[in-house]
C-alpha positions in Angstrom: 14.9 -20.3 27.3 13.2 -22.4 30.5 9.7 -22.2 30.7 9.4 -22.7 34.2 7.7 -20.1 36.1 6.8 -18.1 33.1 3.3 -15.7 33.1 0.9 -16.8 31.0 1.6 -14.3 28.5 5.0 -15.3 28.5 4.3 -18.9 28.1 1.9 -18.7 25.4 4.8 -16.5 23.8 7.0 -19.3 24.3 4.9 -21.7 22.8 4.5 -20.0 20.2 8.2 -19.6 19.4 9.0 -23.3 20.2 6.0 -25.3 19.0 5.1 -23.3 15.9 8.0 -21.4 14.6 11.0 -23.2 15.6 9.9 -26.6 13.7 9.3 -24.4 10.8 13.2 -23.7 9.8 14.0 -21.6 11.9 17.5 -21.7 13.7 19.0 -18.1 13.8 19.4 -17.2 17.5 19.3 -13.7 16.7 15.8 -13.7 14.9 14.5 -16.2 18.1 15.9 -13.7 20.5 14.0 -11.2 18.3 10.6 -12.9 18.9 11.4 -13.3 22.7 12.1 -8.9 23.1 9.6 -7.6 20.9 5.7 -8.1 22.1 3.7 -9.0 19.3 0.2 -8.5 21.7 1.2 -5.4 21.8 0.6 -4.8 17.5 -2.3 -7.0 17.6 -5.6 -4.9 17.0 -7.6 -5.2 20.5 -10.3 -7.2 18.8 -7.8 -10.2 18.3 -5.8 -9.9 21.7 -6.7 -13.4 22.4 -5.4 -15.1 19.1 -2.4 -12.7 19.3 -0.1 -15.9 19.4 -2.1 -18.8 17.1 -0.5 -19.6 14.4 -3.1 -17.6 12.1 -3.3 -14.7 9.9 -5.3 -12.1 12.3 -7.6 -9.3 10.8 -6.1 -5.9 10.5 -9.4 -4.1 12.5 -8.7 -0.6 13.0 -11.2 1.8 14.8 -13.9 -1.2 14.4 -13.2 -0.7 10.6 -11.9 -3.9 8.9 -9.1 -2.5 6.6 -9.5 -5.7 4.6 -5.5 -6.6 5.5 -4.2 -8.7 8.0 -1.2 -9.6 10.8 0.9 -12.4 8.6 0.8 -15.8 10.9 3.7 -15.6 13.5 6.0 -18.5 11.8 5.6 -17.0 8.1 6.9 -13.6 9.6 9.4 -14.8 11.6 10.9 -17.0 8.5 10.6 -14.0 6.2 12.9 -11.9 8.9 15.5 -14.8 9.3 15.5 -15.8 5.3 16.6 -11.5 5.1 20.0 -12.5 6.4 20.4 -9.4 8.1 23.3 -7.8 9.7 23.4 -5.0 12.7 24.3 -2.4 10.1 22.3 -3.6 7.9 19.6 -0.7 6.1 16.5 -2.2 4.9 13.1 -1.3 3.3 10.1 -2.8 3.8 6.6 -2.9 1.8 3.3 -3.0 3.7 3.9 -2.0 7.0 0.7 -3.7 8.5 0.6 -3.8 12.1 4.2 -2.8 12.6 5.4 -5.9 14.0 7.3 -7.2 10.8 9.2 -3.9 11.2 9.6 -4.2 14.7 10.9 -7.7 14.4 13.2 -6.5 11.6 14.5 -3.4 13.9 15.6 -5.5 16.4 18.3 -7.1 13.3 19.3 -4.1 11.3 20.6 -0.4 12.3 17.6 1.5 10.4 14.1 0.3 8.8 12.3 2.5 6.1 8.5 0.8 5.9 6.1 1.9 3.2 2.4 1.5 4.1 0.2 2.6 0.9 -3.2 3.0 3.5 -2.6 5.9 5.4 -5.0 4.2 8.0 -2.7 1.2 8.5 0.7 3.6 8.2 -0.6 5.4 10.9 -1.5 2.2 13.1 1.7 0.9 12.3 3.8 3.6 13.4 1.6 4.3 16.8 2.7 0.8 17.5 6.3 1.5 16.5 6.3 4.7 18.8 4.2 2.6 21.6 7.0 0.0 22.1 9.4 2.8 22.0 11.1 1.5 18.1 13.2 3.8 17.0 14.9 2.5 14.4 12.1 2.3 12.1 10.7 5.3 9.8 7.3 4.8 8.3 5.6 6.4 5.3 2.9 6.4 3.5 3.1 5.8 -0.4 3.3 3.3 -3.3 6.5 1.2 -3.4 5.5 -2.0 -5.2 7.7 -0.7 -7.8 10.3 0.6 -5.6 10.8 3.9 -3.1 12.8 6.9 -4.3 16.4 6.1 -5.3 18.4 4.7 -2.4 20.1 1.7 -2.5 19.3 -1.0 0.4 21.2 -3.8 2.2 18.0 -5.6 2.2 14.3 -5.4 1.2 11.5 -7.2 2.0 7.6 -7.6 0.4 4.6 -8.1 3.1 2.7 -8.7 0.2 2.6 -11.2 -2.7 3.4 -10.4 -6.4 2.7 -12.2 -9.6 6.2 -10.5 -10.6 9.2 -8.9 -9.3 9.0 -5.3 -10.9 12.9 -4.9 -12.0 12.7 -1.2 -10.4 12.4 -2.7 -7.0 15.4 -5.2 -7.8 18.1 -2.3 -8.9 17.5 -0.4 -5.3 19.6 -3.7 -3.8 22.7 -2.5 -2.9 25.4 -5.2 -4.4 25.1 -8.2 -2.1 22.1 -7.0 -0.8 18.8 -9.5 -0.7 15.0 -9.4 -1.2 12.4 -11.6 0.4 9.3 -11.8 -1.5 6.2 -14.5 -2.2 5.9 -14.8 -5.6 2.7 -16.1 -7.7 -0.8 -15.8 -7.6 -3.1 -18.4 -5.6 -3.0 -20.9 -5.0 0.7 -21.5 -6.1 2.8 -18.9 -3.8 6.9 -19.3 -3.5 9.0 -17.7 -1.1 12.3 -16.4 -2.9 15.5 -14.5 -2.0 17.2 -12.5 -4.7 20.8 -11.7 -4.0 22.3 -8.9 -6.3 25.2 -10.3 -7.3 26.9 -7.8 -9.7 25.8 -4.1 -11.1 23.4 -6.3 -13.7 22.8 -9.6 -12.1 21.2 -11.4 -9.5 20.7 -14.7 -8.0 17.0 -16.0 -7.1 16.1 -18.9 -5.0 13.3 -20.4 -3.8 12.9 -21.0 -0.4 9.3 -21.9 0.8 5.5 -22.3 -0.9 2.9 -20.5 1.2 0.0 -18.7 -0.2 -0.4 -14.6 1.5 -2.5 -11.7 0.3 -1.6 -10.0 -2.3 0.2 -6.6 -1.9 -1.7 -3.9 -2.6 -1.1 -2.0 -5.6 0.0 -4.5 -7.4 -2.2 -6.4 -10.1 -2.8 -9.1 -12.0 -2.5 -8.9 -15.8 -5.1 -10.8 -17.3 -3.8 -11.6 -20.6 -0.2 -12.3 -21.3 1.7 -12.0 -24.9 
């Protein structure tokens, strides 16, 4: 993309994409072009319109009312959505719908998104979003998934939130072949991992990247281990 003659919205977007997420691993045309279509101002709560492209986590301020979540920083969402893998028909659940942008991000690369937001608050945020910039790929409700979502099987799943552990639950609605994203760990030691279900009992984790994100909520620590 040429940046000559771009508005300044649209330049600050391409900055964003070429100076701060590009460097960061990031090479799938598909998720760039992705970044490019959907308007990530347009999820950021008013309060934080100017910062809507620094490469921060932004408050999620709702009504005034800090819901005590936040918008992931552009390059860690952007290299969660390409490390996915995903394909147009592609179905895929997502945990912690935030802001909506993830989602909408994720929409833009699969045929049908089904986000879980356990604040009713934030769900309902997220989806006026999703319904603003006219998304219709994407069905958000509001419940408790950390340990999976009903019993459908998806192509791909992906965690907003960190866990200490990947509840097995979660792991067995992968279809075969399918993938999870998730940051695993508790601060300050955070990993990035796909798990690929290989077989009708196995699966194949990797590590990808260290960051360090909030937890996901409903999810806890155990303070004692045997």
């Amino acid at each position: 993309m040429n940046a000559t003659g771009l508005s300044e919205i649209e330049q600050a977007r391409f900055n964003m994409v070429e100076q701060q997420i590009r460097p960061w691993g990031l090479n799938d045309e598909d998720v760039l072009q992705a970044l490019f279509t959907v308007r990530r101002e347009r999820f950021v709560p008013s309060e934080y319109q100017a910062l809507a492209f620094a490469d921060i986590e932004l408050p999620l301020v709702i009504n005034s009312v800090d819901t005590r979540e936040s918008m992931l920083a552009p390059r860690v969402e952007a290299r969660l959505a390409q490390e996915l893998r995903l394909q147009p028909t592609d179905c895929v659940l997502e945990i912690g719908t935030g802001s909506g942008y993830q989602a909408a991000l994720l929409a833009q690369l699969a045929q049908t998104v089904t986000s879980i937001e356990i604040d009713s608050r934030i769900a309902a945020f997220g989806e006026q979003n999703l319904q603003r910039n006219q998304i219709s790929n994407v069905q958000v409700e509001v419940g408790d998934a950390h340990s999976g979502w009903g019993t459908a099987e998806y192509d791909a799943i992906l965690l907003t939130g960190s866990v200490p552990s990947v509840p097995d639950a979660l792991k067995y609605q992968l279809s075969i072949g399918g993938r999870m994203v998730v940051v695993v760990g508790t601060a300050p030691v955070m990993t990035a991992c796909r798990i690929t279900r290989t077989s009708a009992a196995s699966f194949d984790t990797e590590g990808l990247f260290d960051t360090l994100i909030k937890p996901l909520r409903g999810t806890a620590v155990p303070k004692f281990k045997f």
